[in-house]
C-alpha positions in Angstrom: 18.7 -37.0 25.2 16.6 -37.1 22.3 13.3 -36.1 24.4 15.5 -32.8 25.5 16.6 -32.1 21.9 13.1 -32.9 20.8 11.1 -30.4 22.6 14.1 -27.9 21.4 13.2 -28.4 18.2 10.1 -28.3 18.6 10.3 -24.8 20.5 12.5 -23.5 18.1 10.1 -24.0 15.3 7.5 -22.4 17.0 9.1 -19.5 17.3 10.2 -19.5 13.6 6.3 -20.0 12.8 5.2 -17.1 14.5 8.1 -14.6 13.3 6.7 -15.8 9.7 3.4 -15.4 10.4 1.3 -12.1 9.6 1.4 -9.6 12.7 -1.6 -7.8 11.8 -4.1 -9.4 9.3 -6.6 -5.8 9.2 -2.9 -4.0 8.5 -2.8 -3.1 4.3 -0.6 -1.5 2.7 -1.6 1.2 0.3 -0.3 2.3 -2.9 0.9 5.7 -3.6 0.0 8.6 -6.2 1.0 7.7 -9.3 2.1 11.0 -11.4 0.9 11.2 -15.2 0.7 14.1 -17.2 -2.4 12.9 -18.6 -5.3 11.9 -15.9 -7.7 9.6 -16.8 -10.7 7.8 -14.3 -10.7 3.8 -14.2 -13.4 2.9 -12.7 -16.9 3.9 -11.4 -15.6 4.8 -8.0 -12.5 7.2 -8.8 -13.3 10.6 -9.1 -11.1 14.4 -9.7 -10.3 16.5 -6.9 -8.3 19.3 -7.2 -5.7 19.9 -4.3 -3.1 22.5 -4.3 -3.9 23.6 -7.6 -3.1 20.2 -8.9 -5.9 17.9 -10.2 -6.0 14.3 -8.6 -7.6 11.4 -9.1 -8.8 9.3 -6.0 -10.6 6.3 -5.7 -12.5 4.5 -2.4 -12.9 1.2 -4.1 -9.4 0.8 -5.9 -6.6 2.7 -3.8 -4.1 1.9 -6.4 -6.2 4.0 -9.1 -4.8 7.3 -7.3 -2.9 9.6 -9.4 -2.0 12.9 -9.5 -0.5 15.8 -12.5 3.0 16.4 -13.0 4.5 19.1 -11.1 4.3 22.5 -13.1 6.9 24.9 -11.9 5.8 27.4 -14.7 2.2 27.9 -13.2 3.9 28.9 -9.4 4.8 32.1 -11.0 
């Protein structure tokens, strides 16, 4: 009986072990734009770019240094 309830504990933690394990180890996550009125570059990679009229910030090296301006509803009109 042991032997039987061995291997299904063993089998069992297994399985535990690869629900807990990473799926995808090349998967990152990455960080959204940050909105500041006032934009500012970080580091020697970020750089401004402007898209849809707004100024951002991006960066290649650092992707949590991206950032973009407040929303302006006064310059739409």
């Amino acid at each position: 009986m042991s032997g039987v309830l061995g291997r299904t504990i063993s089998q069992g933690s297994l399985l535990i072990r690869q629900f807990l394990t990473a799926r995808n180890p090349a998967f990152q996550e990455v960080a959204g734009f940050k909105v500041k009125s006032r934009l500012k570059l970080r580091c020697r990679c970020c750089y401004f770019i402007r898209v849809n009229g707004r100024l951002h910030v991006e960066c290649n090296e650092n992707p949590r240094h991206k950032a973009r301006e407040v929303f302006d509803v006064k310059k739409l009109w």
